[in-house]
Backbone bond lengths (Angstrom), bond angles and torsions (degrees), N, CA, C in turn:
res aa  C-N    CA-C-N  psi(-1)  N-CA   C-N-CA  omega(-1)  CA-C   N-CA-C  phi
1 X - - - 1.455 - - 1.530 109.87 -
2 X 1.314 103.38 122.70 1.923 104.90 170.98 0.874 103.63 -95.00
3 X 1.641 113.46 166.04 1.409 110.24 -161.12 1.796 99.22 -169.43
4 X 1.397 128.76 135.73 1.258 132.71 -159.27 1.442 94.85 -141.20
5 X 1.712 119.63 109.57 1.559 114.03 -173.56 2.038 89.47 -103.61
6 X 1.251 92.32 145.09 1.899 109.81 166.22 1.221 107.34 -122.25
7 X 1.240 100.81 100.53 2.180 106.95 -169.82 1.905 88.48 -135.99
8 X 1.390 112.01 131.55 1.583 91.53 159.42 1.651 109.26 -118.08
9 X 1.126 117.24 32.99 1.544 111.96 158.70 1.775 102.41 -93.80
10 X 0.983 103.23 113.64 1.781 87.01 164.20 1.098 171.45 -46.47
11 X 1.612 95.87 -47.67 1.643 108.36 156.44 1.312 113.03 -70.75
12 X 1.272 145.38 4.91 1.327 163.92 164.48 1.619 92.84 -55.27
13 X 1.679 87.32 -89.14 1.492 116.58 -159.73 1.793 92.95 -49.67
14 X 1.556 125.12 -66.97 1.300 109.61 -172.75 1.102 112.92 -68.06
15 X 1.063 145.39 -5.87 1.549 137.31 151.96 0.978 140.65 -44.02
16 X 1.615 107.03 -46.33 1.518 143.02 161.55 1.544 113.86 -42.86
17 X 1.582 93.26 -70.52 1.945 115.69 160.61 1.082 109.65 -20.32
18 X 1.271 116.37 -56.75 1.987 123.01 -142.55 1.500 85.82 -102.26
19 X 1.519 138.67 -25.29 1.311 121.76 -153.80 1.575 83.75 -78.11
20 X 1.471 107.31 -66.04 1.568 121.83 177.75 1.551 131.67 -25.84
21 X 1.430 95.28 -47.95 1.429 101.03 -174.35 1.489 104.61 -73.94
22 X 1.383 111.98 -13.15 1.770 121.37 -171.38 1.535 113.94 -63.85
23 X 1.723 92.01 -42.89 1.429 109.36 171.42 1.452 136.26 -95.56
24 X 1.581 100.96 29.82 1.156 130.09 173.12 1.884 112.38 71.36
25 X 0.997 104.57 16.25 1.227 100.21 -172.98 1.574 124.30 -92.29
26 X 1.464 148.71 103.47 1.553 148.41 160.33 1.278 127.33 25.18
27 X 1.598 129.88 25.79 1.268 99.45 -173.95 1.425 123.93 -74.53
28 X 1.159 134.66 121.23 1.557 151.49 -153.21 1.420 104.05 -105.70
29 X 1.214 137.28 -18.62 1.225 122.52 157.96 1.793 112.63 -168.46
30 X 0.630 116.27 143.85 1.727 122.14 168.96 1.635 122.78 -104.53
31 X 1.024 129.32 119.33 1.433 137.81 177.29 1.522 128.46 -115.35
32 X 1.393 119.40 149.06 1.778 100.73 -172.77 1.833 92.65 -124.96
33 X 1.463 118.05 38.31 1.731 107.31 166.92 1.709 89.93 -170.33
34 X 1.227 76.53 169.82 2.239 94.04 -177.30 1.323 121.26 -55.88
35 X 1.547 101.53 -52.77 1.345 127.65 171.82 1.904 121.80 -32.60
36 X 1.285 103.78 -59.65 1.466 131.78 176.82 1.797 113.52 -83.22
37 X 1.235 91.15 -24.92 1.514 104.91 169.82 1.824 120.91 -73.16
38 X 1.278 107.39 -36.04 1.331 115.50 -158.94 1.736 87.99 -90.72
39 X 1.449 118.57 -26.77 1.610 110.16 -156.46 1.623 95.44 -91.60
40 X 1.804 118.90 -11.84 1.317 105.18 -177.74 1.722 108.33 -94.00
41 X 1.566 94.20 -6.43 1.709 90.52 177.96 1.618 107.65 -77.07
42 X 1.038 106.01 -31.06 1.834 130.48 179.34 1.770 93.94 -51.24
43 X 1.497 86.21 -47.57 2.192 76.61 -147.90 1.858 102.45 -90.47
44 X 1.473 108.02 -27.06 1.364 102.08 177.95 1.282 108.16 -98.19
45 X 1.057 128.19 -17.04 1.746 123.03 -175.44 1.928 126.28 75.66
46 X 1.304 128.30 23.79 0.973 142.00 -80.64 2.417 73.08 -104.03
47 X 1.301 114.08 158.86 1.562 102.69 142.86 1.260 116.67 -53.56
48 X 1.288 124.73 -91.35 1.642 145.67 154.20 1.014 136.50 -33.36
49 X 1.450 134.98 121.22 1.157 126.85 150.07 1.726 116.75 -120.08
50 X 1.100 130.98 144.78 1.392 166.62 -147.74 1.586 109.75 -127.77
51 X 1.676 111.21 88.81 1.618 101.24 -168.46 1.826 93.27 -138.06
52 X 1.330 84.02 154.60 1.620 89.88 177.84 1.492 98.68 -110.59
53 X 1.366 99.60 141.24 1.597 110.99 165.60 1.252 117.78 -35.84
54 X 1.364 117.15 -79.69 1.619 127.89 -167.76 1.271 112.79 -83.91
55 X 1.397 128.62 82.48 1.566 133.63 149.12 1.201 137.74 -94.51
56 X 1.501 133.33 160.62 1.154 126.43 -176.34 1.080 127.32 -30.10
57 X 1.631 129.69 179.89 0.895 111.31 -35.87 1.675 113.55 -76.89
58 X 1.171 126.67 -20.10 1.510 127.67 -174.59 1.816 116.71 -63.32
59 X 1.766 97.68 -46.57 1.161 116.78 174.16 1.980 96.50 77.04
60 X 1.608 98.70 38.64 1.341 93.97 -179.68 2.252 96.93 -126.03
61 X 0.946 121.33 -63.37 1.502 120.56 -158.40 1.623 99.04 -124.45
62 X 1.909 110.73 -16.01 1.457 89.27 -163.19 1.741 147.84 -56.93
63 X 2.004 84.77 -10.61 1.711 91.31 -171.26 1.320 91.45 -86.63
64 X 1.370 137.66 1.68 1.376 128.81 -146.70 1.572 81.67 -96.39
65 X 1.639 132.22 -52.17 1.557 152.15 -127.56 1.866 80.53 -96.19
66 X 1.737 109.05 -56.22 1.375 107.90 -169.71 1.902 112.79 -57.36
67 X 1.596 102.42 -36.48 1.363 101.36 172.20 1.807 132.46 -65.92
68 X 1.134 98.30 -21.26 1.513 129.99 170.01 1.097 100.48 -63.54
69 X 1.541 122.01 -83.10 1.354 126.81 170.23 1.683 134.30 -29.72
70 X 1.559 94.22 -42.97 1.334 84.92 176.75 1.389 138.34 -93.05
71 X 1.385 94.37 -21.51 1.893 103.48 140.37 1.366 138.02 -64.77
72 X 1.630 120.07 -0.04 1.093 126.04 165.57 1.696 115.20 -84.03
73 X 1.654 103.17 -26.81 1.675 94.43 -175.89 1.307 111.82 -108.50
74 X 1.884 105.24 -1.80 1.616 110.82 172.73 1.428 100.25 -136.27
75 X 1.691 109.75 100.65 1.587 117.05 -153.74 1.698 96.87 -74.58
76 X 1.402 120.83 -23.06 1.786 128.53 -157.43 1.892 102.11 -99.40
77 X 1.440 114.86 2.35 1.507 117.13 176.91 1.480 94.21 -67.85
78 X 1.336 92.19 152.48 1.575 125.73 168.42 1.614 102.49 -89.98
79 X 1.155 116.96 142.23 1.792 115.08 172.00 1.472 105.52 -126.68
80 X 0.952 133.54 104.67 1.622 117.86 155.46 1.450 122.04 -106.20
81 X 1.319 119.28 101.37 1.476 137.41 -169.20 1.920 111.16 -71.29
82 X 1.225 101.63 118.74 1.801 114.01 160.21 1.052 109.27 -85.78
83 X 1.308 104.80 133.81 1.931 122.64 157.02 1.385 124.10 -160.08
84 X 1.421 116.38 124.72 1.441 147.46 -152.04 1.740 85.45 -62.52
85 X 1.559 118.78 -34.21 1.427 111.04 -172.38 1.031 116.94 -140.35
86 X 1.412 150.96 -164.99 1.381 141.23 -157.88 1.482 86.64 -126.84
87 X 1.595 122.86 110.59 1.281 137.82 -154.97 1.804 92.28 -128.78
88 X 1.577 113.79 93.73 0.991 122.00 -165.25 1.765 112.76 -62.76
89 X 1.217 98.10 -54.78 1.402 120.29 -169.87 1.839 106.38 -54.44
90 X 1.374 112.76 -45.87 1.454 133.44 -157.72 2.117 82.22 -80.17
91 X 1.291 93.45 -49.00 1.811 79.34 -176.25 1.260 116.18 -63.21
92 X 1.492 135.14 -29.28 1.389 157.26 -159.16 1.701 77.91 -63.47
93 X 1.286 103.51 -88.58 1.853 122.78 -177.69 1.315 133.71 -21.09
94 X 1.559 104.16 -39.06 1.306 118.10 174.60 1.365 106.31 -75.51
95 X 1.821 111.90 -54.13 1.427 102.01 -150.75 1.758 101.45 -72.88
96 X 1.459 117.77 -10.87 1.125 117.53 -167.85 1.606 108.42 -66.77
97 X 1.566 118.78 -2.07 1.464 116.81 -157.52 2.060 79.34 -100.72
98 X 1.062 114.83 -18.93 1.632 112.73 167.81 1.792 99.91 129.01
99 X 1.317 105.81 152.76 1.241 116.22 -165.82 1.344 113.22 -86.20
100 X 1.038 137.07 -44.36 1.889 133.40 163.54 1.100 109.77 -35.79
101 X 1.574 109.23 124.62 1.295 118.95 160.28 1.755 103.93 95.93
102 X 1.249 113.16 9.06 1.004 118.14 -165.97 1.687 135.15 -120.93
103 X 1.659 129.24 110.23 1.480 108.09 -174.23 1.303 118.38 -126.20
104 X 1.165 136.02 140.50 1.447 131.98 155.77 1.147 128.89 -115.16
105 X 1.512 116.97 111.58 1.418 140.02 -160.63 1.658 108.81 -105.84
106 X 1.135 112.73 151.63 1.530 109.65 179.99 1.647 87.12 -119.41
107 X 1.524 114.81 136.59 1.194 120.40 -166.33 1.508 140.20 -61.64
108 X 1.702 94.02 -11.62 1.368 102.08 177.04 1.794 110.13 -76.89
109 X 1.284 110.37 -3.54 1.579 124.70 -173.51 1.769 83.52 -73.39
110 X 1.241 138.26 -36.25 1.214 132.64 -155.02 1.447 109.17 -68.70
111 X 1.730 118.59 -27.11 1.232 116.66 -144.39 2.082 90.62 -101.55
112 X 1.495 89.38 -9.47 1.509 81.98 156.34 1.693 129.04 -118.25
113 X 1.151 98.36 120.45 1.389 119.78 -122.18 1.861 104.02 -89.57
114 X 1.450 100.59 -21.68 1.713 104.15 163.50 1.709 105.92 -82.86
115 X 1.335 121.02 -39.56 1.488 106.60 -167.86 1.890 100.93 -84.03
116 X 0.776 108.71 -17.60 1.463 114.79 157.44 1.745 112.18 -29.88
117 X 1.647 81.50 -100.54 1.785 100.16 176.35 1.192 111.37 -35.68
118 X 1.436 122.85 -41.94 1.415 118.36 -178.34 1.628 126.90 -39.31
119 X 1.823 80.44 -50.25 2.095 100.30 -163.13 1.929 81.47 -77.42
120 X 1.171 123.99 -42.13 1.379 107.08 -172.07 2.032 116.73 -65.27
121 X 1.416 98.86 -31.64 1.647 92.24 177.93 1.705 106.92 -68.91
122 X 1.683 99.91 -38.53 1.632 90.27 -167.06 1.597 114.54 -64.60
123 X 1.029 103.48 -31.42 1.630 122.43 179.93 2.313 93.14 -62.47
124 X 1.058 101.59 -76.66 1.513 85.81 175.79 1.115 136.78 -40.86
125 X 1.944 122.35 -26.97 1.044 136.37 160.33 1.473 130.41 -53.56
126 X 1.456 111.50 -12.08 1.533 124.06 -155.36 1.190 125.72 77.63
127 X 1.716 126.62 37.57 1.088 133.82 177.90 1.383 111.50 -106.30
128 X 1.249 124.50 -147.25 1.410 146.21 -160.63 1.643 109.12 -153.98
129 X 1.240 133.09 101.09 1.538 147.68 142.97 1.681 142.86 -68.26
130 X 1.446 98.31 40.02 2.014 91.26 -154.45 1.597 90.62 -81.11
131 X 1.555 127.38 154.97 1.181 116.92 173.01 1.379 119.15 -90.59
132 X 1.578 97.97 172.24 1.911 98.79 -156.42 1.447 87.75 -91.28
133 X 1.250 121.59 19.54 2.198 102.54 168.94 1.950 86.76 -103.69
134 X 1.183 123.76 -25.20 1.279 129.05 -164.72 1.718 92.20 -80.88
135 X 0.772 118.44 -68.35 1.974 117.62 179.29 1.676 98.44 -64.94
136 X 1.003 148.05 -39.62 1.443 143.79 162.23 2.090 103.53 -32.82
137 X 1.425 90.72 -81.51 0.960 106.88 -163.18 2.017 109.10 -71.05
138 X 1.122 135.39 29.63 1.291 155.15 158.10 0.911 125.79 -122.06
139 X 1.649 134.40 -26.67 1.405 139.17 117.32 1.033 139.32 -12.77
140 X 1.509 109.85 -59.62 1.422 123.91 164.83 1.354 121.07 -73.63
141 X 1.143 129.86 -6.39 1.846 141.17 -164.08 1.715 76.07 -97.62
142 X 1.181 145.44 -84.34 1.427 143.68 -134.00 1.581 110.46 -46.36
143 X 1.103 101.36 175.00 1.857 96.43 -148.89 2.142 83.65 -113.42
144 X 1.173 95.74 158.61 1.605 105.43 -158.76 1.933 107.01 -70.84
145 X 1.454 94.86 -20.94 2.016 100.43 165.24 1.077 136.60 -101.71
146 X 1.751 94.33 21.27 1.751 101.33 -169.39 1.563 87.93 -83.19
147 X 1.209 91.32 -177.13 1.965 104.18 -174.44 1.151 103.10 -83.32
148 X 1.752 146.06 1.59 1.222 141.78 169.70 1.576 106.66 -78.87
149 X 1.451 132.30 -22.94 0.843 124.37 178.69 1.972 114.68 -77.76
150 X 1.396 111.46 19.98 1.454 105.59 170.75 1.478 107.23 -93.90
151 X 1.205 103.89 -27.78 1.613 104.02 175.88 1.706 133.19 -74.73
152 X 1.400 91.82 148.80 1.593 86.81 -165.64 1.803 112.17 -73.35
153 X 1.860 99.87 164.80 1.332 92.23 169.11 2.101 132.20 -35.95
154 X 1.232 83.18 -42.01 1.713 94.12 179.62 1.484 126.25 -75.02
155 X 1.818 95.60 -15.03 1.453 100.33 -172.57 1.296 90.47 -81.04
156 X 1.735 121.86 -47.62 1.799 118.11 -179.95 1.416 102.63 -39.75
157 X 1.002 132.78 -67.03 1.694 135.64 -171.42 1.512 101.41 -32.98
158 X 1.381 122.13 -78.95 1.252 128.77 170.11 1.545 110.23 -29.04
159 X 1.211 117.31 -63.32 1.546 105.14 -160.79 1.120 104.77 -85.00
160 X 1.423 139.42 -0.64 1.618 140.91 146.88 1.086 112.80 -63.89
161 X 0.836 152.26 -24.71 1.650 153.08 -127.50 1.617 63.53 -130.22
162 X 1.186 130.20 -89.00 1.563 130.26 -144.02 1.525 110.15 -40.37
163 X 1.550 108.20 -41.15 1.445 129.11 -160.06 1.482 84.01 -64.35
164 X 1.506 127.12 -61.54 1.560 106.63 173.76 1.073 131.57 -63.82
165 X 0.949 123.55 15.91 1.653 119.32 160.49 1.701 122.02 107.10
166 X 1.272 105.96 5.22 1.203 120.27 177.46 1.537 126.60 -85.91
167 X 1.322 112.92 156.37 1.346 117.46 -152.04 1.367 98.11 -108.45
168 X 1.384 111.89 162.24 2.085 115.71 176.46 1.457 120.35 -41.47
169 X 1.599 100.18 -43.46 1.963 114.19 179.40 1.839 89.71 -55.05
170 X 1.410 122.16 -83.44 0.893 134.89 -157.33 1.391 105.46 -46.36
171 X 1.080 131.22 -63.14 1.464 133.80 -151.33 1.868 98.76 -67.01
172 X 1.678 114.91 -46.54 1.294 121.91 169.23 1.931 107.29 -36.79
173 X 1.532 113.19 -58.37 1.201 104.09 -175.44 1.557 140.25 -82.11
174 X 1.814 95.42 -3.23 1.318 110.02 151.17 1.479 117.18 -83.87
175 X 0.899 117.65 20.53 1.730 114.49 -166.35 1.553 83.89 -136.54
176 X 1.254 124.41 -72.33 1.422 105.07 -170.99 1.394 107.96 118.76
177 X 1.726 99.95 12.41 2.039 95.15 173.64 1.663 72.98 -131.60
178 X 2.179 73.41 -167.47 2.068 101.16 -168.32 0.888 94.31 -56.61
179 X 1.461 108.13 -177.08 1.719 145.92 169.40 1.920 93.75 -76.04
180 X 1.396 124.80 -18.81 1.074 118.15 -152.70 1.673 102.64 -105.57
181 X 1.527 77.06 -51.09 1.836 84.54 165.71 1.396 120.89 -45.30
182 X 1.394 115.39 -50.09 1.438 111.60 170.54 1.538 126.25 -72.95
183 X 1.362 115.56 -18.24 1.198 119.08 162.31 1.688 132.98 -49.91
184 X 1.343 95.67 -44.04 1.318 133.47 173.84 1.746 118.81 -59.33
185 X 1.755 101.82 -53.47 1.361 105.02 169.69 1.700 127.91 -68.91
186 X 1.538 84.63 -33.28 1.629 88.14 174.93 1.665 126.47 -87.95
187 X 1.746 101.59 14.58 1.747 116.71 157.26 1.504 107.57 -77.12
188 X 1.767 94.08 -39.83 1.727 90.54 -175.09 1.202 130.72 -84.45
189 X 1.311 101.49 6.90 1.461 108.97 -171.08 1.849 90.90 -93.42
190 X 1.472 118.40 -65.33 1.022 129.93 152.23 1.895 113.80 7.80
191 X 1.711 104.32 -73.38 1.543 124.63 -170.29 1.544 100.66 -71.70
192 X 1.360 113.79 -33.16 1.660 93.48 -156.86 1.970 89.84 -104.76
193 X 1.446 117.15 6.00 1.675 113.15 161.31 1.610 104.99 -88.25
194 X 1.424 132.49 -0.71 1.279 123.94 -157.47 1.649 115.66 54.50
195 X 0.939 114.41 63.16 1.736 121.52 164.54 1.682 119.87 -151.92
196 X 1.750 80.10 101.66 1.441 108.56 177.91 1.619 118.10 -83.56
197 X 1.125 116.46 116.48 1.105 120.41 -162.69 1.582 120.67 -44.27
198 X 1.560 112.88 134.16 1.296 139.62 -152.63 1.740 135.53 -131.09
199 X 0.967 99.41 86.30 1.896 88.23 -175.37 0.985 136.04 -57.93
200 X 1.187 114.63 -16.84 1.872 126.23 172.47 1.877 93.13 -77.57
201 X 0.957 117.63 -24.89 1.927 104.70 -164.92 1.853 91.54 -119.69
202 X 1.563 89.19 174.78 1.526 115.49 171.45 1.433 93.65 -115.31
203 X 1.321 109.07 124.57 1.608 112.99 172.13 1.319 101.84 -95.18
204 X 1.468 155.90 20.08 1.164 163.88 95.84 1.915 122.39 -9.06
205 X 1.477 88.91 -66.09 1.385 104.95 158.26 1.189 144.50 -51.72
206 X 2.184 95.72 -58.06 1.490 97.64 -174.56 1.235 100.65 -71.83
207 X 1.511 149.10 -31.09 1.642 147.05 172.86 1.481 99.38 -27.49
208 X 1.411 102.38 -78.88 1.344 116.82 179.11 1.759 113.33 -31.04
209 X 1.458 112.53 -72.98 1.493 105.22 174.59 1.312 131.46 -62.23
210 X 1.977 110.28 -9.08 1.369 110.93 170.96 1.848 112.18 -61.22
211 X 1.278 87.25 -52.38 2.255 91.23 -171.04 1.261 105.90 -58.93
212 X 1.449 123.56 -22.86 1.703 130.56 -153.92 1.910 87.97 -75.86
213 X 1.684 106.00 -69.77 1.107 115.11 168.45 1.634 119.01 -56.43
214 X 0.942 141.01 -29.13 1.276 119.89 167.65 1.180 118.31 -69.66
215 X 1.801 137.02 -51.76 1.233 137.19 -175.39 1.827 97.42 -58.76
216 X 0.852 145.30 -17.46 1.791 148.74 152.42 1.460 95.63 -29.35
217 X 1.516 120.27 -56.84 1.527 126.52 -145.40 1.954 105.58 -64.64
């Protein structure tokens, strides 16, 4: 796995380096702004990239615009996004460019260091990594007449759990019922968002981008 981190705190970024390279994994270049970021995704081609929200020079949206960007001119990159806080708007943006291949981590997730690697392999795999304070806390933002409020307590569980990137096996054994039971909830979640099954879409997804976009409202 190659891998190109855009961090401009340092001991961050070489931290990152040294954790990675520990576990044998490519890191091919390290950068601390967008600018330098976008030309090493250009020149090495990387699986991964590793970007923090807030970089120079504003230290307001730029890793968010550079991560955008660089999945626009390299459609098959992996992204897994850092942020010091649960930056509603900046997650809205990203995930809207589509959820494969895609993670957003809030950085203290880093310092634990197996669920880390995890959101970074699944994310390289072609999965989905959003963190559970980031789907927690967008859950809780939605307004009490949006259409998430038809679903039950358990269905929220389910469709949080999904929003991070987790699969039917998984989500069942964080939950603690069948493979079937959860099968089941995530029809109803499905029926009571209005999404009738569709071949042009992932109804996995659009769930996911329904609450993202509603808590917006």
């Amino acid at each position: 796995m190659r891998i190109v981190i855009a961090e401009d705190d340092p001991l961050l970024r070489e931290g990152l380096a040294l954790l990675l390279r520990a576990e044998g994994l490519d890191v091919v270049a390290t950068t601390d702004a967008p600018g330098p970021f976008l030309v090493a995704v250009a020149e090495h081609r990387p699986d991964v990239a590793i970007v923090d929200v807030r970089m120079p020079p504003t230290h307001t949206d730029e890793g968010i615009v550079a991560a955008v960007e660089a999945r626009r001119r390299q459609p098959e990159l992996a992204v897994l996004v850092l942020s010091a806080y649960v930056e509603q708007a900046f997650a809205t943006d990203l995930i809207s460019t589509g959820t494969a291949r895609l993670g957003y981590l809030l950085k203290e997730r880093v310092g634990r260091v197996e669920q880390f690697l995890d959101a970074l392999h699944r994310v390289a795999g072609g999965g989905t990594a959003i963190d559970p304070e980031v789907v927690g806390q967008l859950l809780a933002r939605t307004r009490p007449d949006s259409t998430l409020s038809r679903l039950s307590p358990r269905e929220r569980d389910v469709l949080a759990l999904m929003a991070e990137g987790l699969g039917n096996t998984a989500i069942a054994e964080k939950l603690v019922v069948t493979g079937n039971a959860v099968h089941k909830h995530i029809r109803s979640i499905f029926a009571k968002l209005d999404l009738p099954p569709d071949d042009r879409a992932d109804r996995r997804v659009t769930a996911v981008l329904r609450y993202l976009e509603d808590s917006q409202k």
